[in-house]
N, C-alpha and C positions, 0 to 999 in steps of 0.2 A: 493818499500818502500823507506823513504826518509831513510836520514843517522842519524841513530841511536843515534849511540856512540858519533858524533859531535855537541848533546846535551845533557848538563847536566843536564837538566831536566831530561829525559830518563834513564841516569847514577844515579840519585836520587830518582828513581820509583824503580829499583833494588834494591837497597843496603837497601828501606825501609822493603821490603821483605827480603831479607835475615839476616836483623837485627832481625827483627818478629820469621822468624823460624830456623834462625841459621844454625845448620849440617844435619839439618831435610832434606833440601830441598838444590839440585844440581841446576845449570842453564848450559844448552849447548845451541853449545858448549861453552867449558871450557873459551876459549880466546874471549869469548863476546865482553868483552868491546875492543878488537882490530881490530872487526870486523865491516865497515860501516853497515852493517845492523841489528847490535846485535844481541839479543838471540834468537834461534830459539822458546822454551818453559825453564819453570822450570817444575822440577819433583821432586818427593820422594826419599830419599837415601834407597838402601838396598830393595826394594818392585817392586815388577810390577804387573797388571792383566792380569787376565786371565777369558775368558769364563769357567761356570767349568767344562763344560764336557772336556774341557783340561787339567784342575786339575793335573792328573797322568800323564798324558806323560809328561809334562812337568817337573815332580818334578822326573820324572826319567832319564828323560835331564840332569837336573841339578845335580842329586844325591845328593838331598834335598832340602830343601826349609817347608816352614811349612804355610799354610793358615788362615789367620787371623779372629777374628771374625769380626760380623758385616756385613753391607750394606745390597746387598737386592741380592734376588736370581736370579744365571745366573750367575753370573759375581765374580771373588775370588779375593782378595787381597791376593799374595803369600809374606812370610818375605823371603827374598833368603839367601843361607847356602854361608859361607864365602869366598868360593873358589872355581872359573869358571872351570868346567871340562875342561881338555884339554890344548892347551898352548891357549895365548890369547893376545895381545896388552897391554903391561902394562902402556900406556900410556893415557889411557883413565879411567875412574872410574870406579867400579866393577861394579855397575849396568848397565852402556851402556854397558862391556863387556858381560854381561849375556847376555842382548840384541841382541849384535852382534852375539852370540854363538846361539839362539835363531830365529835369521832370517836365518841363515847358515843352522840350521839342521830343523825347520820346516816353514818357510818362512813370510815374513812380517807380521805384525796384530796378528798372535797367540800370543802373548807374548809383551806387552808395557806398556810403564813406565805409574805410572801415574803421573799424570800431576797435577799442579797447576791451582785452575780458578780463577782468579781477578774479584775484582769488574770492569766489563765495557770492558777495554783493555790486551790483552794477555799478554804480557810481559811491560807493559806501566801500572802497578796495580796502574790506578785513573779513572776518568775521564779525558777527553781533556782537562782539566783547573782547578783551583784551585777555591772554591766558590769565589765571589764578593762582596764586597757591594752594593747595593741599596738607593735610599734617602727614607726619610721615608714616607709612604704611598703608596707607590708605588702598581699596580696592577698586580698579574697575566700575562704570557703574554708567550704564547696566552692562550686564555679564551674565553669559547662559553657561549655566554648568555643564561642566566638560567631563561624563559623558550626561547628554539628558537623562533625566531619570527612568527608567521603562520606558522612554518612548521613540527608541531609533536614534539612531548615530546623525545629527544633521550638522555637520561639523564643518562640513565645504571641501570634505577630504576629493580631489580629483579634480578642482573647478581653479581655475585660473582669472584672476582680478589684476588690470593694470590700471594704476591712479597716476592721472595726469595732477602734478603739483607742484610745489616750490622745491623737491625733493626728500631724501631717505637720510635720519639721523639715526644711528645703529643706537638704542637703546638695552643694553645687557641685560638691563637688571629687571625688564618687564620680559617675563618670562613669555608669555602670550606670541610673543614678536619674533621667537626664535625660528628661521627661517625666510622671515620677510629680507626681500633683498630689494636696490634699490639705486637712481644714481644720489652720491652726494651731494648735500645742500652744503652752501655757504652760510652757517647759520650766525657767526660770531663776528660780530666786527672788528675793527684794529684795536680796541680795548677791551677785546675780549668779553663782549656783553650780548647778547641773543638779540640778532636782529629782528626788525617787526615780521610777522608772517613767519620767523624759522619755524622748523616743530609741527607745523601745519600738518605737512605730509604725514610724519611721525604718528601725528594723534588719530589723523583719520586711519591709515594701518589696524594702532590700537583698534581704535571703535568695533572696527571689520573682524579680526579678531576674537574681542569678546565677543561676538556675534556668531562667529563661526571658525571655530577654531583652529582646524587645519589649513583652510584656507590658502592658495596660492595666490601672494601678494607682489606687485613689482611697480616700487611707486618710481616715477618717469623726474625728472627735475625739468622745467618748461618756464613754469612762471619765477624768474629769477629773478624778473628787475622788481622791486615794492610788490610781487605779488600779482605782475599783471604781465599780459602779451598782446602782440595784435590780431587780428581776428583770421588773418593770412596765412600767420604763423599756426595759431593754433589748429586751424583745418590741415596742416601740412605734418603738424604732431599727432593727431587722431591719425591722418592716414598711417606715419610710421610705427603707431604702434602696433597695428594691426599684426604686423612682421614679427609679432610677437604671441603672435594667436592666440587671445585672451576668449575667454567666454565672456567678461565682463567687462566696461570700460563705468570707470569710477571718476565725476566730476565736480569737483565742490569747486566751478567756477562759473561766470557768464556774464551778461550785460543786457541792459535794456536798449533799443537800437533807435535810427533814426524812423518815424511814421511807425513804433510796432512793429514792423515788416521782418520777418526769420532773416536773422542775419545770412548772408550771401556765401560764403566763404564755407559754414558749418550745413548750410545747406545744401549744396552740389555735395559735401562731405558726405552726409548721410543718405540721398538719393543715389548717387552712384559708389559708394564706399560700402555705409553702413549695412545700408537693405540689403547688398548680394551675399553678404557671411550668412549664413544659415545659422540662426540663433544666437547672435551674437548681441548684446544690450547693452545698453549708453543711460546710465544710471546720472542723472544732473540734479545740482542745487535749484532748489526755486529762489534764492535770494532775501538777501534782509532787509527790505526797506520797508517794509509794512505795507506792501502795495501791490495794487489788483494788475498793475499794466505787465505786459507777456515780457518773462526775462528768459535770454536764451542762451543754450538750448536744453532748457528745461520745459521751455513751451511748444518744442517742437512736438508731435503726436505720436513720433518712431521713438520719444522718449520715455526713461519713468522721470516724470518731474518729483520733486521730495520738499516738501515745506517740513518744517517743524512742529514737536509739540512743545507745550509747556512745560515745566517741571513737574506740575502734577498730573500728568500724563491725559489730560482732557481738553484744556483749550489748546488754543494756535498761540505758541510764542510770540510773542507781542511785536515782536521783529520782523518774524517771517511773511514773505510773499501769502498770497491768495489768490483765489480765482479756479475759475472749472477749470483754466490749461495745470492748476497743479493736480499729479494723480495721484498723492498720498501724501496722508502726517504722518511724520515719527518722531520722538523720542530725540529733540534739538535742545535743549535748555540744559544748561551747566551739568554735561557730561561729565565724568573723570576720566583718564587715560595717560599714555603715554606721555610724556614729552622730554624737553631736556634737560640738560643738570649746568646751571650758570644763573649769572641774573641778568636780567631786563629791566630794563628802564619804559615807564609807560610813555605812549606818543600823544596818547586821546584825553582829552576833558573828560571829568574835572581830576583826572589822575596824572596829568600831565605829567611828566619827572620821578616819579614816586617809582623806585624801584623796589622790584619783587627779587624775591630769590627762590629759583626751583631745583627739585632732587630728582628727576625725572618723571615726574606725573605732572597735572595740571587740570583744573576744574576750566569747559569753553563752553562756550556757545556757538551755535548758528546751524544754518542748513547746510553748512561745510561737512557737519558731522552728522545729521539725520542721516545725510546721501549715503553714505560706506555704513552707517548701521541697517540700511536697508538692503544696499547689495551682499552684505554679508546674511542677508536673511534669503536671498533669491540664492546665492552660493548655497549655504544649508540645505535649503529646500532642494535642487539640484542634486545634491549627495545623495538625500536621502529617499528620492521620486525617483532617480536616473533623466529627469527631464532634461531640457536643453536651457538657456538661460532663458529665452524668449518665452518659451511655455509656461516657467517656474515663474518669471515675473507676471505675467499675463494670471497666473492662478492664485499668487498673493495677491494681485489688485482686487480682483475679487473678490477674493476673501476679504480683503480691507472693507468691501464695500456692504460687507454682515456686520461690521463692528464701527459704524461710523458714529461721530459727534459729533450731537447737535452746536449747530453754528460753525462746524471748522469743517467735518466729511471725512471721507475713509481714512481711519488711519491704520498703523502695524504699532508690533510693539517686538521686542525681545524675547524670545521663544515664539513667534507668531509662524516660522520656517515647520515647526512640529505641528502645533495648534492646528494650522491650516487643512493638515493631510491625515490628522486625527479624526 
């Protein structure tokens, strides 16, 4: 992983969070910012889960604790009782203490925090870059021609996609988007200037779109606060949208956890959720920190994980995650697409202040936006195979894995939905 803390950038992805949820939410360890490779995760103060047929041992562990309402079954949000049985490090916060007290007496994984998930990047809550300007007119990019030329309709006409994200900004004037629906975001602050993260949702739509045209899109509003939720929440959002019968679930979110360990919460998710739809795919970011360690859940196995490429569509953007748990590059480096019409003020070094003004496109980055350019390629594929989404992703991966480059590995690209079944 590069060095961290010897970017203010990175130092100003933090503090946005912690300005958002205040005492809510811890960051280890403590001495981050003096560490080159900063924050391992944020977590919730006072809480951890648990599977819950561990429920009771655990809260007799503790000699209290009290289970919260909410989420979805399996998996408990415990509020933990004031004081760590036992003697214990006082120099660490009471929730890692419980933690610590917790792998001591019943061993790793039973008992962890939960976690924070950003929009896109684990502990880096943005994308790889702040939106851009555009000149005006500007097109899409990339962008499969609508219809392919001689080679079959693979447009996503009949395939339903829900994107969990900051929410749906109605853009008129990108044609592409007519029909995408959506809940509304909050994107404008009280001066009327595009908050960080707005637009998000908007652009990953875009992306999916040009990818696959007809596409049935329904972006979810989840991550409201700075772009992030807690890991409780978000297993309890995946289970409601199912209610929505998606073929696809679209993720430009996640986090790196405590010990690497599959976060808890999104794992009972997909073990007893995920796996019993029949065909149903969970398309996630791999993450922008330039780093090999498992971000989730993109590293889950029932996933497609999506790293980035560069803009010259050969290397691995300089940002993007790595590692065999990712199952594909795509096409992540200064996209164009959608977005809104206002200005923004930048939050990141060394742009700090420097306001932009946009007309509703926007050049981004990150693995926010590889992910929806690749589900919108398993949609495609889908249309035009009859396949199911599980089969269609399963046979782009493969395919990805005849067209791999060297030093980064399989990747897809924009028409790859054709290509593949040609």
């Amino acid at each position: 992983m590069a060095d961290q803390t010897g970017d203010r950038k990175y130092i100003a992805q933090i503090e946005l969070i912690l300005a958002a949820f205040g005492r809510e939410v811890e960051v280890y360890p403590e001495d981050w910012e003096k560490r080159p490779e900063g924050a391992d995760y944020l977590y919730r103060t006072g809480v951890v889960l648990v599977r819950d047929e561990d429920v009771t041992r655990v809260i007799e562990l503790f000699q209290g604790g009290r289970p919260a309402e909410g989420g979805i079954g399996g998996v408990t949000r415990l509020l933990l009782p004031e004081k760590v049985p036992g003697d214990a490090p006082e120099d660490r916060s009471v929730t890692q203490r419980f933690l610590m007290y917790a792998d001591l007496r019943l061993g790793r994984g039973v008992v962890t925090p939960e976690h924070l998930f950003y929009v896109t990047p684990s502990v880096s809550p943005c994308p790889a870059t702040e939106p851009e300007e555009v000149p005006p007119g500007i097109a899409p990019d990339p962008m499969v021609p609508a219809p392919f030329p001689s080679a079959g309709n693979a447009d996503g006409s009949g395939v339903k996609v829900v994107v969990l994200d900051v929410g749906w900004s109605d853009a008129p004037a990108a044609y592409w988007l007519n029909g995408v629906t959506g809940d509304p975001e909050n994107a404008f602050d009280g001066s009327g200037r595009i908050r960080p993260y707005a637009g998000h949702g908007t652009f990953i739509a875009g992306v999916m779109r040009a990818i696959a045209r007809n596409v049935e899109i329904v972006v979810k509003s989840y991550f409201t606060s700075a772009g992030a939720m807690w890991e409780f929440d978000l297993a309890a959002a995946l289970d409601e949208v199912l209610d929505l019968a998606p073929d696809i679930i679209s993720l430009s979110a996640g986090t790196r956890t405590r010990f690497d360990l599959p976060a808890l919460g999104l794992d009972v998710f997909i073990q007893t959720r995920l796996n019993r739809v029949n065909g149903l795919t969970l398309v996630a970011a791999a993450g922008n920190e330039s780093s090999r360690d498992f971000f989730w859940p993109a590293a889950f196995p029932e996933a497609v994980g999506v790293g980035a490429l560069a803009e010259n569509g050969r290397d691995r953007a300089s940002f993007s995650n790595f590692g065999g748990w990712v199952d594909v590059y795509a096409p992540g480096e200064n996209l164009v697409n959608a977005f809104l019409t206002g200005d923004y003020e930048c939050t990141e070094p060394p742009n700090t202040g420097q306001l932009r003004s946009f007309a509703g496109m926007a050049r981004w980055s990150g693995t926010s936006f590889a992910t929806p350019l690749v589900a919108g390629l398993i949609a495609g594929r889908m249309s035009l195979t009859g396949e199911n989404a599980k089969q269609a992703a399963d046979a782009l991966l493969a395919f990805a894995l005849t067209q791999p480059e060297p030093g980064v590995g399989p990747v897809l690209r924009a028409g790859d939905a054709i290509t593949s079944v040609s």
